[in-house]
Gaussian input, Z-matrix of N, CA and C with variables (Angstrom, degrees):
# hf/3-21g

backbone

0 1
 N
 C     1     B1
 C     2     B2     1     A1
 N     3     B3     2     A2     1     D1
 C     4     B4     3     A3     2     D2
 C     5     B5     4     A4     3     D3
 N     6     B6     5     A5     4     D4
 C     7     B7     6     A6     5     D5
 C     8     B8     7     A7     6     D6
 N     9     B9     8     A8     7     D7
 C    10    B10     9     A9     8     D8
 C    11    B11    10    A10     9     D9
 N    12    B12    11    A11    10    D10
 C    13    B13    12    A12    11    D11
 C    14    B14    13    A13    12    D12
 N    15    B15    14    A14    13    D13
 C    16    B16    15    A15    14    D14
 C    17    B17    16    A16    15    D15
 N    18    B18    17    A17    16    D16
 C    19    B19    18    A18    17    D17
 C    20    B20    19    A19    18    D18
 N    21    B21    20    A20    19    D19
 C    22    B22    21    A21    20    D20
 C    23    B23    22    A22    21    D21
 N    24    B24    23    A23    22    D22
 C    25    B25    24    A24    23    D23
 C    26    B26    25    A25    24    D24
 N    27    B27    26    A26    25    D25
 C    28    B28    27    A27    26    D26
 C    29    B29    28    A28    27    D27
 N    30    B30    29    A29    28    D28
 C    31    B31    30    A30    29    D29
 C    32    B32    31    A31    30    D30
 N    33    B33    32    A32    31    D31
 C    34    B34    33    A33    32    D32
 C    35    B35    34    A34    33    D33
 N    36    B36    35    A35    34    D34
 C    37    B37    36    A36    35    D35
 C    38    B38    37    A37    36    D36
 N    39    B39    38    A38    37    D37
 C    40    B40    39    A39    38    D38
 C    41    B41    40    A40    39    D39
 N    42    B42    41    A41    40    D40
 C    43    B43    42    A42    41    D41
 C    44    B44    43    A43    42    D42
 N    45    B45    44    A44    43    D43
 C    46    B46    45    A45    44    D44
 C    47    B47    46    A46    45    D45
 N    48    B48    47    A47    46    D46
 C    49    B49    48    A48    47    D47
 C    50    B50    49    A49    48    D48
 N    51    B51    50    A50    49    D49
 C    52    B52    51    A51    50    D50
 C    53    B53    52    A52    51    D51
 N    54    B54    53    A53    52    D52
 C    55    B55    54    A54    53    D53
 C    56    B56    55    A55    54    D54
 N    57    B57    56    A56    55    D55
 C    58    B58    57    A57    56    D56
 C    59    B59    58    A58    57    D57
 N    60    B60    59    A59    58    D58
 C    61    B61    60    A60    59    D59
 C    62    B62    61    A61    60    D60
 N    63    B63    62    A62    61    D61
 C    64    B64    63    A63    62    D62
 C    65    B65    64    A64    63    D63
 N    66    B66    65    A65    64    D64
 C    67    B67    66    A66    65    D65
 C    68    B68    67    A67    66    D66
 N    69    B69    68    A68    67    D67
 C    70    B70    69    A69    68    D68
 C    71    B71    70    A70    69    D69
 N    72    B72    71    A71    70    D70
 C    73    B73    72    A72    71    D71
 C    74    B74    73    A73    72    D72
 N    75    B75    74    A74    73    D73
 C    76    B76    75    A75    74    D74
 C    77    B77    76    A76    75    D75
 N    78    B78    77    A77    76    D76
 C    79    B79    78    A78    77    D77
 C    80    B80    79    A79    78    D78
 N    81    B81    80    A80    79    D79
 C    82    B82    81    A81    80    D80
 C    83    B83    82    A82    81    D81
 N    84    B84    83    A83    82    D82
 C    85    B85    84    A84    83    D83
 C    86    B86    85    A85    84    D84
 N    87    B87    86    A86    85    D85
 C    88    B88    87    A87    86    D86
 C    89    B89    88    A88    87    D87
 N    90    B90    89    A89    88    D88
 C    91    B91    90    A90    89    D89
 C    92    B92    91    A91    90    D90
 N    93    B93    92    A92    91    D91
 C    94    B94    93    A93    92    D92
 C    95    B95    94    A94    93    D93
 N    96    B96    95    A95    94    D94
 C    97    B97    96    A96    95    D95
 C    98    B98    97    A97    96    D96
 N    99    B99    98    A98    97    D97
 C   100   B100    99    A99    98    D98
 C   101   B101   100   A100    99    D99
 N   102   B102   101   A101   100   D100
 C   103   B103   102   A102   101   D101
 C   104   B104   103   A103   102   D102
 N   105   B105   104   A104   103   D103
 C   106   B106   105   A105   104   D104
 C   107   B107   106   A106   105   D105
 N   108   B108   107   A107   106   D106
 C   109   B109   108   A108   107   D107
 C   110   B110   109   A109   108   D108
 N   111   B111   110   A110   109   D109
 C   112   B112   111   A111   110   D110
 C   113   B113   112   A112   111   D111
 N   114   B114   113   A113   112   D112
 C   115   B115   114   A114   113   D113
 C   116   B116   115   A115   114   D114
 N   117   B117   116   A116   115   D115
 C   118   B118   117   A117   116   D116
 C   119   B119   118   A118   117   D117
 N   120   B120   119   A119   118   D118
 C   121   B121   120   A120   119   D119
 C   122   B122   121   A121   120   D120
 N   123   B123   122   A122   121   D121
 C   124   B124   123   A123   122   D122
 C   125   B125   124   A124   123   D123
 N   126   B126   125   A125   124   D124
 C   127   B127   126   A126   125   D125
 C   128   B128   127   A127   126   D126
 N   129   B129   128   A128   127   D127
 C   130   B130   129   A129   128   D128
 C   131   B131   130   A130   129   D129
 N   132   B132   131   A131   130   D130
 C   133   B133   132   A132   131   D131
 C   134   B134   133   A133   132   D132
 N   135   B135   134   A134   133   D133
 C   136   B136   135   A135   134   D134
 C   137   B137   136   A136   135   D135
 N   138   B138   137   A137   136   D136
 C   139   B139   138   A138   137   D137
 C   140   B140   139   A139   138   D138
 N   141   B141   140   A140   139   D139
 C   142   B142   141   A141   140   D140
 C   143   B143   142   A142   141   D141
 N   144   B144   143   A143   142   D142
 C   145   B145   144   A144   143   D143
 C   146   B146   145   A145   144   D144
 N   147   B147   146   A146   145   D145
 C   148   B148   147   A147   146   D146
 C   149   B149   148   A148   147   D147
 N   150   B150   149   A149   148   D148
 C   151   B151   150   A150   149   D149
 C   152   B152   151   A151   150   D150
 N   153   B153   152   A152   151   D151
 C   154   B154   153   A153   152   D152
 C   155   B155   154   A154   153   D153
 N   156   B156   155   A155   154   D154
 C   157   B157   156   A156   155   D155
 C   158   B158   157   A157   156   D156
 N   159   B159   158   A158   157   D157
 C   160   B160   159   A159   158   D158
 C   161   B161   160   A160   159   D159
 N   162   B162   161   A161   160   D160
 C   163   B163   162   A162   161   D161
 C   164   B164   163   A163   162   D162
 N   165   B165   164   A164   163   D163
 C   166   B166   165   A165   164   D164
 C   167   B167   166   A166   165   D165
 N   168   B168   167   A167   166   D166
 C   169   B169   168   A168   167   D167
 C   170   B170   169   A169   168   D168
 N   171   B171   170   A170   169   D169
 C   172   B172   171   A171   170   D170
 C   173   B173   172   A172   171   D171
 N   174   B174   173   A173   172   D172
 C   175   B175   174   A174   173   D173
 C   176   B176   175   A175   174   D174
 N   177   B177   176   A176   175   D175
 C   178   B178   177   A177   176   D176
 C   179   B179   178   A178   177   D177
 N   180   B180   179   A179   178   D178
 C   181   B181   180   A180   179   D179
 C   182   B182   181   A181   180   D180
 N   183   B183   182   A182   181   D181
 C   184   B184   183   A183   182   D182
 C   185   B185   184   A184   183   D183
 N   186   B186   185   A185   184   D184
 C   187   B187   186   A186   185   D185
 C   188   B188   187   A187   186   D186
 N   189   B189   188   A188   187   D187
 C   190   B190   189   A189   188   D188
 C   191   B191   190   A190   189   D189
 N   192   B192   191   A191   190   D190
 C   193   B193   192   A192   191   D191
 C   194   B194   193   A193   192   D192
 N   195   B195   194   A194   193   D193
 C   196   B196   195   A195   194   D194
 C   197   B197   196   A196   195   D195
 N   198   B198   197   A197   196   D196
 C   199   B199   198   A198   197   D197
 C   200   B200   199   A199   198   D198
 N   201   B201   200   A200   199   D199
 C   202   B202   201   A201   200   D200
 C   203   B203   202   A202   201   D201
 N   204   B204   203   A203   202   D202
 C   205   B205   204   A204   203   D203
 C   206   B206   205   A205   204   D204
 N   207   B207   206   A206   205   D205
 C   208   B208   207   A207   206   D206
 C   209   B209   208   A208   207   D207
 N   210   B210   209   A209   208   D208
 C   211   B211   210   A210   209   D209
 C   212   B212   211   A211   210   D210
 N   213   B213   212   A212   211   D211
 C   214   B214   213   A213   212   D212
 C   215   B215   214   A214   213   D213
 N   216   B216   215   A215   214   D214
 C   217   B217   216   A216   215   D215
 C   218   B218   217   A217   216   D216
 N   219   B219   218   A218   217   D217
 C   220   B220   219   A219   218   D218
 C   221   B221   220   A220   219   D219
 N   222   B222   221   A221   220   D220
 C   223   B223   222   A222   221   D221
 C   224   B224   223   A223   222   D222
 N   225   B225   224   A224   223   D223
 C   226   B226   225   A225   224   D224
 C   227   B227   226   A226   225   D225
 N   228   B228   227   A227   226   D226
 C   229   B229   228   A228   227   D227
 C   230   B230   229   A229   228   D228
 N   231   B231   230   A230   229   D229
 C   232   B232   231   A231   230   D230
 C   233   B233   232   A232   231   D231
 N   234   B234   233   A233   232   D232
 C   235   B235   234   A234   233   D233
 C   236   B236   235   A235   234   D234
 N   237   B237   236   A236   235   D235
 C   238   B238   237   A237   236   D236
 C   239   B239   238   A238   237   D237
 N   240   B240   239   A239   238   D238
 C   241   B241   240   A240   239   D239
 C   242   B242   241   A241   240   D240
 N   243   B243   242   A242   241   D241
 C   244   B244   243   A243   242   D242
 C   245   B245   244   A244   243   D243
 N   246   B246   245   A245   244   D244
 C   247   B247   246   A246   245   D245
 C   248   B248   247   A247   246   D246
 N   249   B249   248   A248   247   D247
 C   250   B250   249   A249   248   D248
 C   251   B251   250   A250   249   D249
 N   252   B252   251   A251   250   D250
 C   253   B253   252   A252   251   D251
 C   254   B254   253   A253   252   D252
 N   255   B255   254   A254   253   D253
 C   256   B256   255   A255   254   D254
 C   257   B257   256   A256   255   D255
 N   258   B258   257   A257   256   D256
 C   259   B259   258   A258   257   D257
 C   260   B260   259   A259   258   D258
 N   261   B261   260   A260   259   D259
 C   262   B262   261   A261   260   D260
 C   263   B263   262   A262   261   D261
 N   264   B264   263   A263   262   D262
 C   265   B265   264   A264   263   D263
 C   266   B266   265   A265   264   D264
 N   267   B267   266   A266   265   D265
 C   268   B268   267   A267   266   D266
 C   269   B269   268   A268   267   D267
 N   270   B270   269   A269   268   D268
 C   271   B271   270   A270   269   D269
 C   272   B272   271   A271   270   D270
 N   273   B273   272   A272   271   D271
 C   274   B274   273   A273   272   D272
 C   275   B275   274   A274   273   D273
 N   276   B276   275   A275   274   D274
 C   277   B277   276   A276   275   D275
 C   278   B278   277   A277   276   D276
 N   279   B279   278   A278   277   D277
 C   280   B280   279   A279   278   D278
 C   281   B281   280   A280   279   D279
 N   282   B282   281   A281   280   D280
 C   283   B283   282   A282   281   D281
 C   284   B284   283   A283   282   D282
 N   285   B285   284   A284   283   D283
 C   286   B286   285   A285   284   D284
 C   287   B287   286   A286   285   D285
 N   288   B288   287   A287   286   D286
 C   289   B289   288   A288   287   D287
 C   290   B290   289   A289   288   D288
 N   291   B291   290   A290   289   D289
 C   292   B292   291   A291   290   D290
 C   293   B293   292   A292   291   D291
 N   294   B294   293   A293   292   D292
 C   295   B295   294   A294   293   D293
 C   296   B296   295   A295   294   D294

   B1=1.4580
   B2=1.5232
   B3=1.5030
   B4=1.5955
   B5=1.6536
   B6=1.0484
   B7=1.7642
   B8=1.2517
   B9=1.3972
   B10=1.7840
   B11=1.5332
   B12=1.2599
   B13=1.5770
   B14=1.4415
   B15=1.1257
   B16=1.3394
   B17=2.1028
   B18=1.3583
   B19=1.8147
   B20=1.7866
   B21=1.8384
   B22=1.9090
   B23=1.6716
   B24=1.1058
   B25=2.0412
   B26=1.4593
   B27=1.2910
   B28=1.4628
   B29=1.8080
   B30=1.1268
   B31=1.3675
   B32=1.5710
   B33=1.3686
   B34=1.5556
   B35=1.4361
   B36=1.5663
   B37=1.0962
   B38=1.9223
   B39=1.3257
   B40=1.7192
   B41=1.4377
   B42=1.2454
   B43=1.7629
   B44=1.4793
   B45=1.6509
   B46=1.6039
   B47=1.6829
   B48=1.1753
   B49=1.4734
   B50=1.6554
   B51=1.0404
   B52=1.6536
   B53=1.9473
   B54=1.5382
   B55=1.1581
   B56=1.6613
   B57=0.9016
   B58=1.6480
   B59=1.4731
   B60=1.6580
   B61=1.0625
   B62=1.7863
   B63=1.5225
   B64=1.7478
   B65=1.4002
   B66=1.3634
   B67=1.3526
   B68=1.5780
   B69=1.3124
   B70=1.1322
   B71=1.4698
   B72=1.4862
   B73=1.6814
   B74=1.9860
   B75=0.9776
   B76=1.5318
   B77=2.0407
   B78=1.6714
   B79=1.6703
   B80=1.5192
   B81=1.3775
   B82=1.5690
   B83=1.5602
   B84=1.5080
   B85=1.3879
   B86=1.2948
   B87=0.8768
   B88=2.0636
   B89=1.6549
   B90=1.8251
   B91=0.9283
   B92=1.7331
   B93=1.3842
   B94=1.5160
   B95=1.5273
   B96=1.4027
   B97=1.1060
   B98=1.3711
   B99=1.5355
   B100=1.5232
   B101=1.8701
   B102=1.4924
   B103=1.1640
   B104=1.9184
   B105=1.5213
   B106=1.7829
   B107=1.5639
   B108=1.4152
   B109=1.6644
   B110=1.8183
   B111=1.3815
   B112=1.8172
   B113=1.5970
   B114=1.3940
   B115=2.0134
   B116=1.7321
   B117=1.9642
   B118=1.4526
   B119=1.6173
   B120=1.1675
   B121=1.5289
   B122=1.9134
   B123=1.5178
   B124=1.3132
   B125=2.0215
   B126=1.2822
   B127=1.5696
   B128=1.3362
   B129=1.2671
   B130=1.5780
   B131=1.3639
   B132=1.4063
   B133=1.2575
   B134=1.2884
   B135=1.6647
   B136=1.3036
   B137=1.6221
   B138=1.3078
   B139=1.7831
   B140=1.5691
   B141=1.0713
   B142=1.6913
   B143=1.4714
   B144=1.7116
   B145=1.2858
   B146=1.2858
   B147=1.6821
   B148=1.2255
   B149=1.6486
   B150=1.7758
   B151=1.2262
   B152=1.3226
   B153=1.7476
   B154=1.6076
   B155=1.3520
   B156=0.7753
   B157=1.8004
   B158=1.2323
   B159=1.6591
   B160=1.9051
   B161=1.7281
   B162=1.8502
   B163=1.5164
   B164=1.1581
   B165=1.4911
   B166=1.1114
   B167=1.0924
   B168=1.4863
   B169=1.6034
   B170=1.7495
   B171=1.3446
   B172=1.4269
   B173=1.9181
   B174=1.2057
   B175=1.8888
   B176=1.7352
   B177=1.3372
   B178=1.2984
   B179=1.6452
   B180=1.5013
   B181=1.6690
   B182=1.5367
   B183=1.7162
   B184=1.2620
   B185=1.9789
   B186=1.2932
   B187=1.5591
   B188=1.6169
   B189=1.4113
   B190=1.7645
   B191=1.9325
   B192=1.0544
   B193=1.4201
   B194=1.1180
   B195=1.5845
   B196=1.8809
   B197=1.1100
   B198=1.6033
   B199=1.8201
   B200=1.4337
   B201=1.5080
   B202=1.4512
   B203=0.9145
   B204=1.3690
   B205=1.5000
   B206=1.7670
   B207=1.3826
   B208=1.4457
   B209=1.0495
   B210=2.1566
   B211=1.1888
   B212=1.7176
   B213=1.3859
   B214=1.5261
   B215=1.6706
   B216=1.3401
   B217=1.9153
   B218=1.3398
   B219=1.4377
   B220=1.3894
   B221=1.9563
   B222=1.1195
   B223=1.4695
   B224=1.9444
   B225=1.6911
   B226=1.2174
   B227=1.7939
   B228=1.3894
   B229=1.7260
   B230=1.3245
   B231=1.3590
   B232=0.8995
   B233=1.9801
   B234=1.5038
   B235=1.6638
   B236=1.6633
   B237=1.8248
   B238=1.8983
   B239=1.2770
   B240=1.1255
   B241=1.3940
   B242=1.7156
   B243=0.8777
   B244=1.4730
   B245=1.0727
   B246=1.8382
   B247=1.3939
   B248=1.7772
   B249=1.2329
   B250=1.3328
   B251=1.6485
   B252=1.1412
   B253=1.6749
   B254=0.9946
   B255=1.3695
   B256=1.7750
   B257=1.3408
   B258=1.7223
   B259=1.4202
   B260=1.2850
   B261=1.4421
   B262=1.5297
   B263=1.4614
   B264=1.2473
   B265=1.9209
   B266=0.9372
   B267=1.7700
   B268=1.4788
   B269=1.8760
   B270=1.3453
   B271=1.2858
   B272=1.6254
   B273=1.1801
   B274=1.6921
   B275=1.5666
   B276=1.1223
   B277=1.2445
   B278=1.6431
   B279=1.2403
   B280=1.8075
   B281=1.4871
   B282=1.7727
   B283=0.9277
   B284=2.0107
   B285=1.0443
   B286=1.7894
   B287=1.8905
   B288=1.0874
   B289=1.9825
   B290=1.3808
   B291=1.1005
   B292=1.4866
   B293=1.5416
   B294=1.5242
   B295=1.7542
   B296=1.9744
   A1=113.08
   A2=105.10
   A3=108.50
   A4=101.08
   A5=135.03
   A6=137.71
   A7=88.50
   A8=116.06
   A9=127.30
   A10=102.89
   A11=105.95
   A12=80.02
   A13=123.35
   A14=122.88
   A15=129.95
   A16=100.75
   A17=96.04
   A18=105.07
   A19=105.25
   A20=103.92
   A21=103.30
   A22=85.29
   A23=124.95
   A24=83.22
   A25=106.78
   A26=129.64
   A27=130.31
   A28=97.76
   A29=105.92
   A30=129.35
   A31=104.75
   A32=137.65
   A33=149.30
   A34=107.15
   A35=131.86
   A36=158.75
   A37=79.38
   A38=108.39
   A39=93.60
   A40=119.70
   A41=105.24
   A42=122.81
   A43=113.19
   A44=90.17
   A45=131.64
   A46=108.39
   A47=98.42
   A48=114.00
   A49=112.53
   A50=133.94
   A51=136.62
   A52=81.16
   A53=110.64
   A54=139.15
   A55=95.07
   A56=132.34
   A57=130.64
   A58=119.43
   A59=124.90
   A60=122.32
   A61=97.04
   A62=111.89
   A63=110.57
   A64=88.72
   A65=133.74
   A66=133.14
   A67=122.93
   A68=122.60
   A69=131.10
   A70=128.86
   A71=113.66
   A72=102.99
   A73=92.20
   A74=98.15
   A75=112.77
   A76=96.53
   A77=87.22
   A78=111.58
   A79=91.59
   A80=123.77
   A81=108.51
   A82=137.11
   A83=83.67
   A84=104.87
   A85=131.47
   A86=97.15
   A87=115.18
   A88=98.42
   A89=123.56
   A90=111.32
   A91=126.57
   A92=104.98
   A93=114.31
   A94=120.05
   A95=108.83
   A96=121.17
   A97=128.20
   A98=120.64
   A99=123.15
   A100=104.56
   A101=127.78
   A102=155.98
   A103=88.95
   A104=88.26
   A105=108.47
   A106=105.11
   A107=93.43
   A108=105.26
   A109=120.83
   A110=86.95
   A111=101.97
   A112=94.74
   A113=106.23
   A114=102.57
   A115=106.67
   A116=110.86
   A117=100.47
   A118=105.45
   A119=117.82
   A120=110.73
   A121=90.87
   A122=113.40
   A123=104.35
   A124=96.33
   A125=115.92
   A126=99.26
   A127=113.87
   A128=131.13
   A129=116.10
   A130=131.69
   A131=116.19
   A132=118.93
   A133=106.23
   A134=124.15
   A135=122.73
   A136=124.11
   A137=101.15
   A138=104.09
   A139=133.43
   A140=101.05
   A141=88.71
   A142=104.12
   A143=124.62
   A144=122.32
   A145=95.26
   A146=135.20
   A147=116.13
   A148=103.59
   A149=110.04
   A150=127.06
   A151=114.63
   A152=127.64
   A153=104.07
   A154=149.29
   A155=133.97
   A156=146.94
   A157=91.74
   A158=88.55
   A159=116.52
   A160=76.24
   A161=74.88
   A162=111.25
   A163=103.10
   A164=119.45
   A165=131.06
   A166=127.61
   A167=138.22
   A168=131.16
   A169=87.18
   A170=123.71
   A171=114.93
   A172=83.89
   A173=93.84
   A174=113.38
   A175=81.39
   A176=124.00
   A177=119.94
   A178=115.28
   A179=129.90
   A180=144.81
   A181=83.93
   A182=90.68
   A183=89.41
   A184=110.03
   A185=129.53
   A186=132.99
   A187=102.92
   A188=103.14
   A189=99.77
   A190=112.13
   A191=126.36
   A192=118.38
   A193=102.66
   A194=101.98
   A195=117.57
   A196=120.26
   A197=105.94
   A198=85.98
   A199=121.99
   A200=109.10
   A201=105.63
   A202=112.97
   A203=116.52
   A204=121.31
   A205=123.91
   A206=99.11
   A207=128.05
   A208=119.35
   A209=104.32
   A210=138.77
   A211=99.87
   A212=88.11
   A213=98.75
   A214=119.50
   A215=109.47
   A216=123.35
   A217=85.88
   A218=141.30
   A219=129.18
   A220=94.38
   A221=131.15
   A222=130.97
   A223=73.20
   A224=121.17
   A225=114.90
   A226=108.59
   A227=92.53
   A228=105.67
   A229=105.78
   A230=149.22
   A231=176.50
   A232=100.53
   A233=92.91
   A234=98.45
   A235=133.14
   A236=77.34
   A237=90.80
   A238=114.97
   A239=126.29
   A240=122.52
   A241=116.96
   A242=130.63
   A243=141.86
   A244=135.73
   A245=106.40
   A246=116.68
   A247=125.60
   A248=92.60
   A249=116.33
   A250=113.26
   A251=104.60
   A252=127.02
   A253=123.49
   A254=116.21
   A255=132.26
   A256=101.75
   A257=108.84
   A258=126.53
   A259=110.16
   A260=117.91
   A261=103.69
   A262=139.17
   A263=112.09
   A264=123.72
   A265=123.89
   A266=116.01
   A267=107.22
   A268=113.96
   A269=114.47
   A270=154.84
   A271=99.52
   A272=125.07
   A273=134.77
   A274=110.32
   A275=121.24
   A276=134.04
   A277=109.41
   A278=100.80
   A279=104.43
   A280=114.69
   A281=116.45
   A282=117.16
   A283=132.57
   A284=97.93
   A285=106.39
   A286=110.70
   A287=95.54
   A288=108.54
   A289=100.83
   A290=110.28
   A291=112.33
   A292=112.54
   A293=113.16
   A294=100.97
   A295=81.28
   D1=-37.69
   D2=-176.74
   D3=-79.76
   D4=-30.63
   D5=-142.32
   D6=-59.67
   D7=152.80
   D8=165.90
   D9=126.99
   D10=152.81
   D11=164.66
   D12=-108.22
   D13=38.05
   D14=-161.52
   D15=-121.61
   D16=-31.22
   D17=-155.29
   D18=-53.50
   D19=-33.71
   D20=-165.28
   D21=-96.69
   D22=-19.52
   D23=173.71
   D24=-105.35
   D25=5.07
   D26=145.11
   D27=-50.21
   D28=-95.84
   D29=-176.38
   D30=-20.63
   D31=-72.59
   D32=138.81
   D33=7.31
   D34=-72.75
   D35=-147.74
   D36=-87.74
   D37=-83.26
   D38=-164.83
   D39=-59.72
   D40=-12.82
   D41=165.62
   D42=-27.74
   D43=-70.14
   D44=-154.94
   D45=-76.81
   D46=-36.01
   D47=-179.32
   D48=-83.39
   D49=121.06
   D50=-145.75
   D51=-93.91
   D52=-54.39
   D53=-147.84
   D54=-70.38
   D55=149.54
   D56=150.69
   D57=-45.42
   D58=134.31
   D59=-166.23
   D60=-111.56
   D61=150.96
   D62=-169.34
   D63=-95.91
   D64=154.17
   D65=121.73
   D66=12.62
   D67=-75.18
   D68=164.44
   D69=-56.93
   D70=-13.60
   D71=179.44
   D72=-95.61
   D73=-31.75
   D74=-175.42
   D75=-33.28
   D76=-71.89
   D77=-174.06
   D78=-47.68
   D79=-58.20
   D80=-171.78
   D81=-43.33
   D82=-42.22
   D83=174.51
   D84=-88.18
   D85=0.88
   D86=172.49
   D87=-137.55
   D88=78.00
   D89=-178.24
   D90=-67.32
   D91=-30.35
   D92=-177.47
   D93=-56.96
   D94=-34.81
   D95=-175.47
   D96=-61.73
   D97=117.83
   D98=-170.42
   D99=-63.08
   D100=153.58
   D101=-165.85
   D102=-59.44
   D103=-58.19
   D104=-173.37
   D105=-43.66
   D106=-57.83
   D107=-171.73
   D108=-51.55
   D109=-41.99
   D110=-170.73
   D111=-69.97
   D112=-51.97
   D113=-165.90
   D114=-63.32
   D115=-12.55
   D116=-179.70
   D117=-93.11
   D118=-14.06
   D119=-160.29
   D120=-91.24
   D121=-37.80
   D122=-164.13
   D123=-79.77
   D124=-23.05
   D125=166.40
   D126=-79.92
   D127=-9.00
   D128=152.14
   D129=-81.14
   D130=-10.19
   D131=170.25
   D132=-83.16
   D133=-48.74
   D134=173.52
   D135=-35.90
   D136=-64.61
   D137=154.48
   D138=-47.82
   D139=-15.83
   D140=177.55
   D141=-114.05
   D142=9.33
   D143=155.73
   D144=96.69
   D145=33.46
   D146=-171.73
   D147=-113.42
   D148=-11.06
   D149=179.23
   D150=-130.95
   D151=135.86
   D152=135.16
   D153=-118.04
   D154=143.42
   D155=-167.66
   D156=-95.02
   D157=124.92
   D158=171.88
   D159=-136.59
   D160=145.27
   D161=171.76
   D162=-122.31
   D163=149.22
   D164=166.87
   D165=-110.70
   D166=92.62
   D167=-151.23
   D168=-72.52
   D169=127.01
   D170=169.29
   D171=-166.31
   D172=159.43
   D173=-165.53
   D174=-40.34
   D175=-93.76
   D176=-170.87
   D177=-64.98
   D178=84.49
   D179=169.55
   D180=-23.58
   D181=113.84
   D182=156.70
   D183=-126.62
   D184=152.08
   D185=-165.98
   D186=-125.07
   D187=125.97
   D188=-179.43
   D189=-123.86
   D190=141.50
   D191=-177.15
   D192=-123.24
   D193=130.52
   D194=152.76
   D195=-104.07
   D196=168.87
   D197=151.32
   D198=-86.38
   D199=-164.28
   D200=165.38
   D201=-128.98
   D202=176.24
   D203=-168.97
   D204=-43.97
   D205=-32.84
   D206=165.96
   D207=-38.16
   D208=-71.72
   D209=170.64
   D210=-20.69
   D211=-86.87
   D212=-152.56
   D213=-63.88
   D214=11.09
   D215=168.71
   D216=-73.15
   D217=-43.60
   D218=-126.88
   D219=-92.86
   D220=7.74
   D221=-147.14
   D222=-95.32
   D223=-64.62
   D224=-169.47
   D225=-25.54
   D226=-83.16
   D227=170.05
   D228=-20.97
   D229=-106.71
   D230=126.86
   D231=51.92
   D232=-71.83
   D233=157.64
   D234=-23.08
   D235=-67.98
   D236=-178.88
   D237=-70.56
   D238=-45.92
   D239=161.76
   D240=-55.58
   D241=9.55
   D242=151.48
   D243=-93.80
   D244=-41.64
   D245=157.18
   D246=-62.09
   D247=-46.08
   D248=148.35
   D249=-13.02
   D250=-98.45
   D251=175.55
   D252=-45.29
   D253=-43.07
   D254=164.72
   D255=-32.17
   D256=-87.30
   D257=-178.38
   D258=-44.61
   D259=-76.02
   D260=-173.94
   D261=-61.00
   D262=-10.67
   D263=164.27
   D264=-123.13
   D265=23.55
   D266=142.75
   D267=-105.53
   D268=-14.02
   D269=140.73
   D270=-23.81
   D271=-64.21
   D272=-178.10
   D273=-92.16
   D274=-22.19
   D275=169.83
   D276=-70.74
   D277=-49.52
   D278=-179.21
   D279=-74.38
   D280=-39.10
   D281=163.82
   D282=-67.19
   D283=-24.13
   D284=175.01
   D285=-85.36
   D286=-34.50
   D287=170.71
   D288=-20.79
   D289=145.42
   D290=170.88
   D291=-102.00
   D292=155.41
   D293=-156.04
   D294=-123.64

């Protein structure tokens, strides 16, 4: 669900954002990221229930993403496995340093 490298600061970003995020703030905020890339990572998140996409049929289509209820369990995880990483590879980092 996480694999890609795009899925945790997508995910991060709609985290953080209470509000629904458009397509376009998404792209803003992940400038590197190709158009291709963003529409594949957010239809794999969509499928595995970690987001949802509402459309709005209106003259200018407009598309908004949350998470879901799902989504937003995953922030715990997400944390510890950060805290996680913190400690243990700066932990190997301090220890391999050269003195």
């Amino acid at each position: 669900m996480l694999s890609g490298r795009w899925k945790i600061p997508i995910y991060r970003f709609l985290y953080k954002n209470i509000m629904p995020a458009r397509y376009s703030e998404l792209l803003r905020h992940l400038p590197s990221i190709s158009k291709k890339i963003l529409t594949e990572q957010l239809r794999e998140l969509e499928r595995d229930g970690i987001i949802d996409r509402t459309s709005y049929p209106e003259p200018r289509p407009r598309v908004e993403y949350t998470l879901t209820p799902k989504g937003r369990t995953m922030i715990e995880f997400l944390d510890s496995m950060s805290e996680w990483g913190k400690k243990h590879i700066l932990s190997e980092c301090e220890i391999s340093a050269p003195k």
